[in-house]
LUMMIDREN-678427 format. One record per residue: x, y, z of N, C-alpha, C in turn; residue in one letter. Coordinates in steps of 0.02 Angstrom, whole numbers. Atoms other than C-alpha are relative to their C-alpha. Layout:
! residues N
<neast=X	nnorth=Y	nup=Z	caeast=X	canorth=Y	caup=Z	ceast=X	cnorth=Y	cup=Z	type=A>
...
//
This chain:
! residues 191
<neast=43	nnorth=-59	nup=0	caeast=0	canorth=0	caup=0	ceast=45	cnorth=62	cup=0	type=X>
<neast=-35	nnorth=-56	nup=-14	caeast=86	canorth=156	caup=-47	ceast=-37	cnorth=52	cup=76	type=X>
<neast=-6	nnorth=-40	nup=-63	caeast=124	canorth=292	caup=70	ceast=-55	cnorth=59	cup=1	type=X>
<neast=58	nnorth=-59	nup=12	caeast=6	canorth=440	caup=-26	ceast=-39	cnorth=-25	cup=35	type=X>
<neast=73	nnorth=0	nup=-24	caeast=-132	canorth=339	caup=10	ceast=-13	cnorth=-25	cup=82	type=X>
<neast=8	nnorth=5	nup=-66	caeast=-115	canorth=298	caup=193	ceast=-1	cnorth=62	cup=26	type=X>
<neast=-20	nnorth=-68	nup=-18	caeast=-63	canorth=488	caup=220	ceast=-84	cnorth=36	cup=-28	type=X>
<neast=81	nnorth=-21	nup=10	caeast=-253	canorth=524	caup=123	ceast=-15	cnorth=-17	cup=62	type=X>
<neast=46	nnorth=23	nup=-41	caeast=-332	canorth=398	caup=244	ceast=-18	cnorth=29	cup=50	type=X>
<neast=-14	nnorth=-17	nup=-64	caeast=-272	canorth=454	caup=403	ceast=-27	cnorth=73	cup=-8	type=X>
<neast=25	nnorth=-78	nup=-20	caeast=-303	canorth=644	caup=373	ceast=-54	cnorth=11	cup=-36	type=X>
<neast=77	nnorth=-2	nup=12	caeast=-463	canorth=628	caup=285	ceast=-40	cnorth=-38	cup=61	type=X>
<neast=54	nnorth=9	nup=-63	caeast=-527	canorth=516	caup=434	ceast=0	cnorth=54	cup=64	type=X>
<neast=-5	nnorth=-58	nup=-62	caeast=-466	canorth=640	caup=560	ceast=-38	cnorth=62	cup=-6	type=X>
<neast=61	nnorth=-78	nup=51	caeast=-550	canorth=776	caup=443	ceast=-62	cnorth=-2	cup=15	type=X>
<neast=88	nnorth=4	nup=9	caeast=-725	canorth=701	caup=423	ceast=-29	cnorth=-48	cup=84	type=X>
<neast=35	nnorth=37	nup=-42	caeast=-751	canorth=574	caup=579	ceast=-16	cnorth=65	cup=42	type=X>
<neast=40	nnorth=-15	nup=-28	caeast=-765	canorth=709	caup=695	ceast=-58	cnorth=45	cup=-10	type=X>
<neast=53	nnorth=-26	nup=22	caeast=-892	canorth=806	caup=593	ceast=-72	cnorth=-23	cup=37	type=X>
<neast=46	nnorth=24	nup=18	caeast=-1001	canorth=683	caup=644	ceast=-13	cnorth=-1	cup=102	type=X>
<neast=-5	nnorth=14	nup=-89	caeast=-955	canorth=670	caup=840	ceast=-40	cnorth=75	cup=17	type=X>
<neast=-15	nnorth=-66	nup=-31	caeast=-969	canorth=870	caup=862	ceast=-89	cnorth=14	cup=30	type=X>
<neast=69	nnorth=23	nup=-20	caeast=-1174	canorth=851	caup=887	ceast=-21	cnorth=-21	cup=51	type=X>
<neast=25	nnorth=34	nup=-75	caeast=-1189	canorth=749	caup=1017	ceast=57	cnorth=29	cup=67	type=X>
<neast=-44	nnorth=-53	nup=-51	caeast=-1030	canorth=837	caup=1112	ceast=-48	cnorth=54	cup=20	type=X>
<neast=28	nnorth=-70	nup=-27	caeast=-1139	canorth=1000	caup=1104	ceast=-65	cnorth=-33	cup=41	type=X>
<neast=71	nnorth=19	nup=-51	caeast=-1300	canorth=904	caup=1169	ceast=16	cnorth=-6	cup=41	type=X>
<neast=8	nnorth=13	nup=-63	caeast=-1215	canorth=829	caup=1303	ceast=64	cnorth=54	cup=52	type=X>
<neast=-24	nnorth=-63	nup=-37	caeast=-1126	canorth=1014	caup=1343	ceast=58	cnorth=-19	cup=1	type=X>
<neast=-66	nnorth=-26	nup=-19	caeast=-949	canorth=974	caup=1325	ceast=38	cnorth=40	cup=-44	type=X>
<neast=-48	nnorth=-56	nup=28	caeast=-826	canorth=1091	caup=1300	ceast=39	cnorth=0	cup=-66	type=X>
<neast=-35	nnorth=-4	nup=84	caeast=-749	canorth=1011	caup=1147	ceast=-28	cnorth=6	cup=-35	type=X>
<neast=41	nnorth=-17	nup=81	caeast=-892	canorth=1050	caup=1039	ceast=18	cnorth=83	cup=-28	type=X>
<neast=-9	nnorth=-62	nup=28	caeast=-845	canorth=1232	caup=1047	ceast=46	cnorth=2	cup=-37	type=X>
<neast=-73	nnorth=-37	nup=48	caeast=-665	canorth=1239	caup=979	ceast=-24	cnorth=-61	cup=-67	type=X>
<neast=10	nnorth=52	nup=75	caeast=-726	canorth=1096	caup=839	ceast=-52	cnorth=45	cup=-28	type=X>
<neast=23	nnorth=-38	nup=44	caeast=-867	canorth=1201	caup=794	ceast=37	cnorth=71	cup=-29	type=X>
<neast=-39	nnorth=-59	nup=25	caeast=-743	canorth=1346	caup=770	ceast=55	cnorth=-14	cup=-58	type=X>
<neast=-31	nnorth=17	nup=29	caeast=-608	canorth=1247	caup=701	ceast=-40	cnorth=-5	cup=-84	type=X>
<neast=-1	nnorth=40	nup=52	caeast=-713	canorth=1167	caup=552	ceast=-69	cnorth=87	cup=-32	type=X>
<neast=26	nnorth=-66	nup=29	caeast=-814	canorth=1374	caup=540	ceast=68	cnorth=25	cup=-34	type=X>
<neast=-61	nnorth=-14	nup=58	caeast=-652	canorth=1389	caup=436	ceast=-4	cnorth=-29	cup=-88	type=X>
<neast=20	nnorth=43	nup=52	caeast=-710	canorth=1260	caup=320	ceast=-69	cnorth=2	cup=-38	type=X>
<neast=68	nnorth=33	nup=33	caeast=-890	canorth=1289	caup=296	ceast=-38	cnorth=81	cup=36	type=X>
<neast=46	nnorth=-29	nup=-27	caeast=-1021	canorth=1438	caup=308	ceast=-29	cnorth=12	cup=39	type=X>
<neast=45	nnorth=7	nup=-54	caeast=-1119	canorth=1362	caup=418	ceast=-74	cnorth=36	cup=20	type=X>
<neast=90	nnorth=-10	nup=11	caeast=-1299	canorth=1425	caup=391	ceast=-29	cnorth=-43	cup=19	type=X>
<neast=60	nnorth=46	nup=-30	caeast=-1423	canorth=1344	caup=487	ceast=-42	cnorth=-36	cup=-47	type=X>
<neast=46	nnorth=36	nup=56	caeast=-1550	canorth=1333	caup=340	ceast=39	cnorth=-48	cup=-47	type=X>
<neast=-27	nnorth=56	nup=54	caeast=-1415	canorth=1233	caup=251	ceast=41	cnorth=-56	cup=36	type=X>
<neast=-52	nnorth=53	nup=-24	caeast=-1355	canorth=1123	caup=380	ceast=-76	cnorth=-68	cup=48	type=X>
<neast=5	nnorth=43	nup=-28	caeast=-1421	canorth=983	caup=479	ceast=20	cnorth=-13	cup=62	type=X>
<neast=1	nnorth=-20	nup=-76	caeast=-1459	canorth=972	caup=660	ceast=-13	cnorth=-102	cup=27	type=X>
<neast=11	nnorth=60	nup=-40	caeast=-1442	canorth=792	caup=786	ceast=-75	cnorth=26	cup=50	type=X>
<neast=37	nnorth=-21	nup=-45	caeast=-1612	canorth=814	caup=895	ceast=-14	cnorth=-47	cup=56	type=X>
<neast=-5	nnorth=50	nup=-41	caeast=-1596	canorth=718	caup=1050	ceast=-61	cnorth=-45	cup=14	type=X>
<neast=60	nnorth=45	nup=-38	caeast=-1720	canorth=570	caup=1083	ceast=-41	cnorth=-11	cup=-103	type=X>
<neast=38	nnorth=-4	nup=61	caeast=-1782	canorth=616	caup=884	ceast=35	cnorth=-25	cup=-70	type=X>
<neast=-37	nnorth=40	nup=60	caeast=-1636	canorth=582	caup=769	ceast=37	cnorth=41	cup=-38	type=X>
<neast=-33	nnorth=-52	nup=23	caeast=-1564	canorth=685	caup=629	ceast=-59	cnorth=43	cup=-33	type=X>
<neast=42	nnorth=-37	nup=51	caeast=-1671	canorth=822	caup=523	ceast=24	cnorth=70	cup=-40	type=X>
<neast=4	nnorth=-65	nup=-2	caeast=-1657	canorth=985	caup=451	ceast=13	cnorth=46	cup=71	type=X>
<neast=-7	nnorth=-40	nup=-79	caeast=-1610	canorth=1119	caup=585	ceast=-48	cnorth=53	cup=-14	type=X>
<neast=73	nnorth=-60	nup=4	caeast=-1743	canorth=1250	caup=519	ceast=7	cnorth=-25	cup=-80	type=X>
<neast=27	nnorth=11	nup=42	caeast=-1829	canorth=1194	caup=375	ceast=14	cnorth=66	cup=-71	type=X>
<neast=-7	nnorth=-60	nup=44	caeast=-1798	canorth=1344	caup=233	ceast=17	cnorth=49	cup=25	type=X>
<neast=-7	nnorth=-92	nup=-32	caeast=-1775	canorth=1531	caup=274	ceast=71	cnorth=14	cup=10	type=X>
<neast=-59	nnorth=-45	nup=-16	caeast=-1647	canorth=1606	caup=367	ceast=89	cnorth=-20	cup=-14	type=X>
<neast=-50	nnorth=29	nup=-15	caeast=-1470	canorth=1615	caup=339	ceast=62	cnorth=22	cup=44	type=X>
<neast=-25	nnorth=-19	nup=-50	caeast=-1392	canorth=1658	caup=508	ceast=65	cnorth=-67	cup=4	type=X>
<neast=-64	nnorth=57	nup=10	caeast=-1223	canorth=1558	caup=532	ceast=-29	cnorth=2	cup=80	type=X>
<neast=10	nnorth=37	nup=-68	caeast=-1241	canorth=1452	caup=701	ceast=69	cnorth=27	cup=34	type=X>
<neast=-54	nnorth=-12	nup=-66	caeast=-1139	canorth=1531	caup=856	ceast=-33	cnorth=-29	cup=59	type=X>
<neast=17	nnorth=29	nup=-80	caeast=-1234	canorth=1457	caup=1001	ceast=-27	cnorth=-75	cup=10	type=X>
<neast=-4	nnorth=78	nup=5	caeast=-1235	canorth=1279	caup=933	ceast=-49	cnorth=-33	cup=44	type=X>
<neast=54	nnorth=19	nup=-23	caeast=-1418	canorth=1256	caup=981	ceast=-41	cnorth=30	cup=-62	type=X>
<neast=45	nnorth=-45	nup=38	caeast=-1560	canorth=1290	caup=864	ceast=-76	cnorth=-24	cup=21	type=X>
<neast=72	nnorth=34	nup=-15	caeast=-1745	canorth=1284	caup=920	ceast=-64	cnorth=0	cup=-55	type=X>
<neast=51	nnorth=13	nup=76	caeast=-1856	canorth=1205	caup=776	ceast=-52	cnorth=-20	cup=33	type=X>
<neast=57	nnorth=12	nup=-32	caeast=-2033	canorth=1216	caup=855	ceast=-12	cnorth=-31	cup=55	type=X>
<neast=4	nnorth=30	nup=-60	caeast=-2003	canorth=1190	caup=1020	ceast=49	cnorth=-59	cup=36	type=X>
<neast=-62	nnorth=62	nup=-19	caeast=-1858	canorth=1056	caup=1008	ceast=55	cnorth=24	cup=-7	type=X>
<neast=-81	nnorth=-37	nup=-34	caeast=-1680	canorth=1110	caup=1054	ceast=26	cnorth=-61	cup=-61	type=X>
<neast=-39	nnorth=30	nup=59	caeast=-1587	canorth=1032	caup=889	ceast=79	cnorth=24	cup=10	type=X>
<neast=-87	nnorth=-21	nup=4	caeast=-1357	canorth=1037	caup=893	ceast=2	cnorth=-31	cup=-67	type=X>
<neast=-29	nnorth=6	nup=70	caeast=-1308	canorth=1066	caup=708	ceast=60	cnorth=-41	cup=-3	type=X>
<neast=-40	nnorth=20	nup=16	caeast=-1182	canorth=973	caup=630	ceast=60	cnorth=53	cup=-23	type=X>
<neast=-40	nnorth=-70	nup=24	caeast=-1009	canorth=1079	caup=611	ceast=17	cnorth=25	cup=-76	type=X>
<neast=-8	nnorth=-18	nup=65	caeast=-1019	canorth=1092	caup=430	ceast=-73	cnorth=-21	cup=-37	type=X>
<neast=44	nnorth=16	nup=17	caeast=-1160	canorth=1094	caup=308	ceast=-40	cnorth=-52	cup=-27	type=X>
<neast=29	nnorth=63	nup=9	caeast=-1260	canorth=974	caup=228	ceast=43	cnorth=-15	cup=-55	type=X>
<neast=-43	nnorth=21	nup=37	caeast=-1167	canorth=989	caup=68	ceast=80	cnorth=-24	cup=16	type=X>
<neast=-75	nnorth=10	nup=-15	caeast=-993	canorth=965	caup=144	ceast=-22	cnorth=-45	cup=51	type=X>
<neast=-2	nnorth=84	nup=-39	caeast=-1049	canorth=811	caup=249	ceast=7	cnorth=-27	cup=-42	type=X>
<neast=31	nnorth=36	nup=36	caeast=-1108	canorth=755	caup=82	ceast=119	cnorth=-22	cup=-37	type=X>
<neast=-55	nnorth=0	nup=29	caeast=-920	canorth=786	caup=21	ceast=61	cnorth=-27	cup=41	type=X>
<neast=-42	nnorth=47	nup=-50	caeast=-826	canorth=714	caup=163	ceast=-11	cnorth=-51	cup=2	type=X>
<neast=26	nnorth=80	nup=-34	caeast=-928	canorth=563	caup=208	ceast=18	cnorth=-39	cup=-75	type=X>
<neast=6	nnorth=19	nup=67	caeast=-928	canorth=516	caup=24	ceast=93	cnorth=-10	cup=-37	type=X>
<neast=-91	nnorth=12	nup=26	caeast=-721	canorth=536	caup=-8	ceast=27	cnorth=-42	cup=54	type=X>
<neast=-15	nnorth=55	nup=-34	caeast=-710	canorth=434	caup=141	ceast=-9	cnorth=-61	cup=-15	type=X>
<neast=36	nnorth=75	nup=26	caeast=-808	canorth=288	caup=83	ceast=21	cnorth=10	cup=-53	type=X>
<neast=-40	nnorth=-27	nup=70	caeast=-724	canorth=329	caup=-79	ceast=60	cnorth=-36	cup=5	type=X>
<neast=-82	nnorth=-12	nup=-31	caeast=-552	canorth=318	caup=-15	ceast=-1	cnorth=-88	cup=32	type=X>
<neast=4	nnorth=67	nup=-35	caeast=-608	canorth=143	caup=90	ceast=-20	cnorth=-54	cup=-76	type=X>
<neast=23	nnorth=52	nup=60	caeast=-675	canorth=72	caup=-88	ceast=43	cnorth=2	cup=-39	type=X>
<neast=-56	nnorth=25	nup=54	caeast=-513	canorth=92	caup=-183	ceast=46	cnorth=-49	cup=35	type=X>
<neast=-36	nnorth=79	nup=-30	caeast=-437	canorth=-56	caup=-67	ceast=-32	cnorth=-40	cup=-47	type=X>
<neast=23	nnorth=52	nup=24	caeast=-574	canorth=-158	caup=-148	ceast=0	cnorth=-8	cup=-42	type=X>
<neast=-7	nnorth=-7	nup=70	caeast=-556	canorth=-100	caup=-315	ceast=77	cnorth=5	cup=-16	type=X>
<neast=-76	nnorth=10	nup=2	caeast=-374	canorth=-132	caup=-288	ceast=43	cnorth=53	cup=-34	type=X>
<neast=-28	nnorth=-69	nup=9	caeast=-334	canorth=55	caup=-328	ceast=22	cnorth=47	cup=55	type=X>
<neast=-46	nnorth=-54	nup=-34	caeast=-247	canorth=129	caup=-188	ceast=56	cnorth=-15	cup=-16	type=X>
<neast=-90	nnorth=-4	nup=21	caeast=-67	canorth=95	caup=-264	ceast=-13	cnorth=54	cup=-59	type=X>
<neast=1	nnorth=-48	nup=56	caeast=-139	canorth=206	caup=-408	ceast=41	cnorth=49	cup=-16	type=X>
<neast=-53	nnorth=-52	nup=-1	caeast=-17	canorth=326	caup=-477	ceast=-35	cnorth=35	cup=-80	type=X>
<neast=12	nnorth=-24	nup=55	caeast=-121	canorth=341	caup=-646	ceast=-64	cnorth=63	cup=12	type=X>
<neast=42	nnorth=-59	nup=-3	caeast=-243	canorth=508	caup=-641	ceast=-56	cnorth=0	cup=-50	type=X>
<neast=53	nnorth=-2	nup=50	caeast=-407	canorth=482	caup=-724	ceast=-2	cnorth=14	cup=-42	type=X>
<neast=7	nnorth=-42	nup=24	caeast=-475	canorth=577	caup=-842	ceast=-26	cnorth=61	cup=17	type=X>
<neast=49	nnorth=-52	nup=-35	caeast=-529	canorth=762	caup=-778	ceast=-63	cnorth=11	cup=-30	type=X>
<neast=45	nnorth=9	nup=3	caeast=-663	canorth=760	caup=-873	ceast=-50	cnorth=-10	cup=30	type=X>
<neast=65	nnorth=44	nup=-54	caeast=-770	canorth=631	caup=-754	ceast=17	cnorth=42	cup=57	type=X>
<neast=11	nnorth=-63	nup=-54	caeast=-712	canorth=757	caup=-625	ceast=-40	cnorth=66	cup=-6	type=X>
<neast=33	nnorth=-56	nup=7	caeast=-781	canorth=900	caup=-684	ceast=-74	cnorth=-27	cup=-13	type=X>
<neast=62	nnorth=10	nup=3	caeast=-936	canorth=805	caup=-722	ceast=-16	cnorth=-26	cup=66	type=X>
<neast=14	nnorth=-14	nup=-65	caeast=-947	canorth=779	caup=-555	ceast=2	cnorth=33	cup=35	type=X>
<neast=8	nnorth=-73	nup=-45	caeast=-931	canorth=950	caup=-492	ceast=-79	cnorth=31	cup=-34	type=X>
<neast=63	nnorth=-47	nup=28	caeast=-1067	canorth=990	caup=-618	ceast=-83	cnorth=8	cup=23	type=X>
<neast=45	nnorth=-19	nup=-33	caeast=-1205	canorth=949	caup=-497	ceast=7	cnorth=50	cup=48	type=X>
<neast=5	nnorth=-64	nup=-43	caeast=-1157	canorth=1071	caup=-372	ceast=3	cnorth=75	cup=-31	type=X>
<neast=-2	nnorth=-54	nup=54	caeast=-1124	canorth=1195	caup=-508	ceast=-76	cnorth=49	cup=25	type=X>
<neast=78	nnorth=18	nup=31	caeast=-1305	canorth=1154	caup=-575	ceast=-53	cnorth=35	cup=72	type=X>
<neast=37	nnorth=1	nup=-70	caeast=-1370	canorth=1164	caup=-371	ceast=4	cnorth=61	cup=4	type=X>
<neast=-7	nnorth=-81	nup=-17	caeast=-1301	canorth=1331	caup=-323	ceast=6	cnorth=30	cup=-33	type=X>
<neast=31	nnorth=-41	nup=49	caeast=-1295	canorth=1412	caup=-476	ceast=-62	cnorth=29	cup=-4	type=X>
<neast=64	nnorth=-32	nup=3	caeast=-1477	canorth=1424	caup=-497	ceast=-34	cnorth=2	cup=61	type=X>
<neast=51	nnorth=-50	nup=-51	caeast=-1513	canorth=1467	caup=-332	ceast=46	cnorth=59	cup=43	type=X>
<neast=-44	nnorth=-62	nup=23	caeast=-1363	canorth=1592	caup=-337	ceast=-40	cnorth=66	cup=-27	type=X>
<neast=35	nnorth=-31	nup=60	caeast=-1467	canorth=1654	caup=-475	ceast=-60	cnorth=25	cup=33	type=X>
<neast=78	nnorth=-24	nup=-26	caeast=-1633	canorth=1657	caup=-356	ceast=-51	cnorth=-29	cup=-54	type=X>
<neast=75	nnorth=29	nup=11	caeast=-1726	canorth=1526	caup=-483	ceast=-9	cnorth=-56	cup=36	type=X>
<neast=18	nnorth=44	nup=-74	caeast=-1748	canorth=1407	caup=-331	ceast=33	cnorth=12	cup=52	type=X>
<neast=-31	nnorth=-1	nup=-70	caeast=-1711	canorth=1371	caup=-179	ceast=17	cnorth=-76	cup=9	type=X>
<neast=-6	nnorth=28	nup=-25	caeast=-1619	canorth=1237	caup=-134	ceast=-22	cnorth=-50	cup=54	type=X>
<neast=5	nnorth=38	nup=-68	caeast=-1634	canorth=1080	caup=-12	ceast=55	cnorth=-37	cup=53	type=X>
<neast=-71	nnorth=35	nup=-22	caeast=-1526	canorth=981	caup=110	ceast=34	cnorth=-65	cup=-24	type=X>
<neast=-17	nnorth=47	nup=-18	caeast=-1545	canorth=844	caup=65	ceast=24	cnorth=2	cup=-99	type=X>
<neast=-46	nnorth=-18	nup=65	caeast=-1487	canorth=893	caup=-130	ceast=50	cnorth=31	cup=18	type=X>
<neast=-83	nnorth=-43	nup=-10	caeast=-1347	canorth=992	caup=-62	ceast=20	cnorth=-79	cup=23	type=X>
<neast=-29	nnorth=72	nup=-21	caeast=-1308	canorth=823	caup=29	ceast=32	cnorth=-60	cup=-80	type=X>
<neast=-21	nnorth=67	nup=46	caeast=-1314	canorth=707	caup=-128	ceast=31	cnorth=43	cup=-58	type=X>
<neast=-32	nnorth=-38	nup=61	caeast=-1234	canorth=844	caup=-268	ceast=78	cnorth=-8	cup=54	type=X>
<neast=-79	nnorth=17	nup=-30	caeast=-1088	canorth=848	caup=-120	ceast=22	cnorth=-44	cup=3	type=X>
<neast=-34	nnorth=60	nup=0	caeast=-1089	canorth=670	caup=-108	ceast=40	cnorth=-41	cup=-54	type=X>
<neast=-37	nnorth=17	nup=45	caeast=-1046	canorth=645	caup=-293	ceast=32	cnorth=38	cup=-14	type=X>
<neast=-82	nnorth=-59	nup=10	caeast=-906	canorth=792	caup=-308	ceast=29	cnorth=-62	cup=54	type=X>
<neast=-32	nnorth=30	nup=-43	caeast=-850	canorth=706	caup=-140	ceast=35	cnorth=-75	cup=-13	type=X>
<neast=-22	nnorth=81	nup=17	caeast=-842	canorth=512	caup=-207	ceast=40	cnorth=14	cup=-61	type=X>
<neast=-29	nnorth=-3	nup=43	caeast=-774	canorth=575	caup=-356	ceast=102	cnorth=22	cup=12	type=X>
<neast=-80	nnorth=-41	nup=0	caeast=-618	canorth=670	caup=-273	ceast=33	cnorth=-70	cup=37	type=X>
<neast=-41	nnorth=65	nup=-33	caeast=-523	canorth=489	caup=-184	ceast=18	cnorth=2	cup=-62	type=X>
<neast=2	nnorth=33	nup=94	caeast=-510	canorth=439	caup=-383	ceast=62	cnorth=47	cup=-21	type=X>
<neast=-41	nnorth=-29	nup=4	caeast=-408	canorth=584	caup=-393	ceast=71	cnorth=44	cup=30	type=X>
<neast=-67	nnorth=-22	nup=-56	caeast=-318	canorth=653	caup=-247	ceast=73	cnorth=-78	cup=22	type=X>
<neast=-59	nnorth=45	nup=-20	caeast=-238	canorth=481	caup=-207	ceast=40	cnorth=-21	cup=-50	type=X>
<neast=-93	nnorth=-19	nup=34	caeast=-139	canorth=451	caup=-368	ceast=49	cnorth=51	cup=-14	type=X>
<neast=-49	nnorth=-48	nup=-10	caeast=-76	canorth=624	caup=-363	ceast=19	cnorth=2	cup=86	type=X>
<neast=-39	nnorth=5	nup=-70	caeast=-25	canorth=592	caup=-169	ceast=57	cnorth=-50	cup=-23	type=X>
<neast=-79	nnorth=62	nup=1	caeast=72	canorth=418	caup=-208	ceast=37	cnorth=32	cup=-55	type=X>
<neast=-67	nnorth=-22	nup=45	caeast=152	canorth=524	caup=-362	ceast=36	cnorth=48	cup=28	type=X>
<neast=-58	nnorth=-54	nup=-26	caeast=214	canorth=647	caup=-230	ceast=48	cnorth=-32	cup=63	type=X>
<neast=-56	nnorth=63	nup=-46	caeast=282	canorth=509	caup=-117	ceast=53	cnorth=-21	cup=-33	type=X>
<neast=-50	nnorth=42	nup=35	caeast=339	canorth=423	caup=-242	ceast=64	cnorth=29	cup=-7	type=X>
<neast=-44	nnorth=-65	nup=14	caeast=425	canorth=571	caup=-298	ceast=67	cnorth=-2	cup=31	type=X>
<neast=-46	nnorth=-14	nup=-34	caeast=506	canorth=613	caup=-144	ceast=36	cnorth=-71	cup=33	type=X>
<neast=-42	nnorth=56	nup=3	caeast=563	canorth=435	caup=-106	ceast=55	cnorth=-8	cup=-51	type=X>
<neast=-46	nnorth=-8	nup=55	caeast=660	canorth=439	caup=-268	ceast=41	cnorth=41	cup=8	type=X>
<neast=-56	nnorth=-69	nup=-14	caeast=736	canorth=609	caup=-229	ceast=50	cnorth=-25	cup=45	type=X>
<neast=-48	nnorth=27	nup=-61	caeast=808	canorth=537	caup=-74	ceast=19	cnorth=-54	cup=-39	type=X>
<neast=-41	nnorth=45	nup=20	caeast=868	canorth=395	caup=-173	ceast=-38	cnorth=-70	cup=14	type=X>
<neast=25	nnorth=47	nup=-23	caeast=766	canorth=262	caup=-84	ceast=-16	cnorth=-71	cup=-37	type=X>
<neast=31	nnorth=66	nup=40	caeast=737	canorth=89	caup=-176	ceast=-92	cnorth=4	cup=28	type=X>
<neast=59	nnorth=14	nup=-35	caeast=539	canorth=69	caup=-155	ceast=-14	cnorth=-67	cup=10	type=X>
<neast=42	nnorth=55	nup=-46	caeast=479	canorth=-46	caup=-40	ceast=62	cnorth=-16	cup=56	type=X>
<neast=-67	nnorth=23	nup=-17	caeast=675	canorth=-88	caup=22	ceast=4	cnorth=55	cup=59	type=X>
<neast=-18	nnorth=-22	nup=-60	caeast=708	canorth=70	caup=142	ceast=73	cnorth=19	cup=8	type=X>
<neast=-70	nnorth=-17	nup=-10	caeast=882	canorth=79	caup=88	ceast=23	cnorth=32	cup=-67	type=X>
<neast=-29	nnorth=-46	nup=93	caeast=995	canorth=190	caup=-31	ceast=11	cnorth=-27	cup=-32	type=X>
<neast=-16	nnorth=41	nup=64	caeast=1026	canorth=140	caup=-208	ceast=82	cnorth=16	cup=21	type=X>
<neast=-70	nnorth=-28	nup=-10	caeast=1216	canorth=106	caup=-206	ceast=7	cnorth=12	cup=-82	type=X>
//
């Protein structure tokens, strides 16, 4: 298993798993939900109407159904009477994390994490072209958006990017293994 793609794994799981923790931290009041929701308000808007709230005892939903777009600072939102903790990033960028994760775990099986060959960009860009397509026209103000389309337009940009970030990682390993001289796989200098 090259080195790129273990060096993806590890800092894409560290990236996206706790996205998913930061929810139930704020429900049950501890302190690490604040600096994670701050940390990952670097990464993401964070608009209520476009994110996705844990509601204790109820499950996941929407955190306010349409309307407003106030960015979440008090990592509570009350949707008719129920105390909802957003997720620290939106619905589309769960959709784009969770999705390059399971991405990233399915090129073991498809016996493509040694990959060093780079698609075609093409099928990349046709996979950005739903989110384009999404926020474009409601950029534009001829719709309005949902979550759960921001979710699945992020999820195929997201599954699409593993395909491509990890053979340009193992070609920058590779790279620098070579520079140093290294035989691959061996660990020792070429004499």
């Amino acid at each position: 298993m090259e080195l790129g793609y273990k060096v993806y794994m590890v800092l894409l799981a560290l990236f996206t798993l706790p996205v998913f923790m930061v929810p139930f931290l704020a429900a049950a009041d501890s302190p690490a939900a604040e600096p994670l929701y701050s940390f990952y308000g670097y990464t993401c808007h964070q608009f209520i109407s476009r994110s996705i709230c844990y509601f204790p005892g109820q499950g996941v939903a929407d955190c306010i159904p349409g309307g407003e777009l106030l960015p979440y600072r008090l990592h509570a939102v009350d949707n008719s009477g129920t105390i909802g903790y957003p997720f620290p990033v939106c619905a589309r960028d769960i959709g784009i994390y969770l999705a390059a994760l399971i991405s990233g775990l399915l090129l073991i099986f498809l016996k493509k994490e040694n990959a060093m060959a780079i698609p075609n960009p093409l099928f990349f860009i046709l996979a950005l072209a739903p989110i384009a397509l999404d926020g474009g026209t409601q950029l534009l103000g001829f719709r309005e958006s949902t979550n759960i389309i921001r979710l699945i337009t992020g999820g195929i940009a997201g599954f699409a990017f593993s395909f491509y970030c990890v053979p340009l990682m193992n070609r920058a390993f590779a790279r620098k293994d070579k520079e140093k001289g290294y035989e691959k796989g061996k660990g020792r200098e070429k004499k």
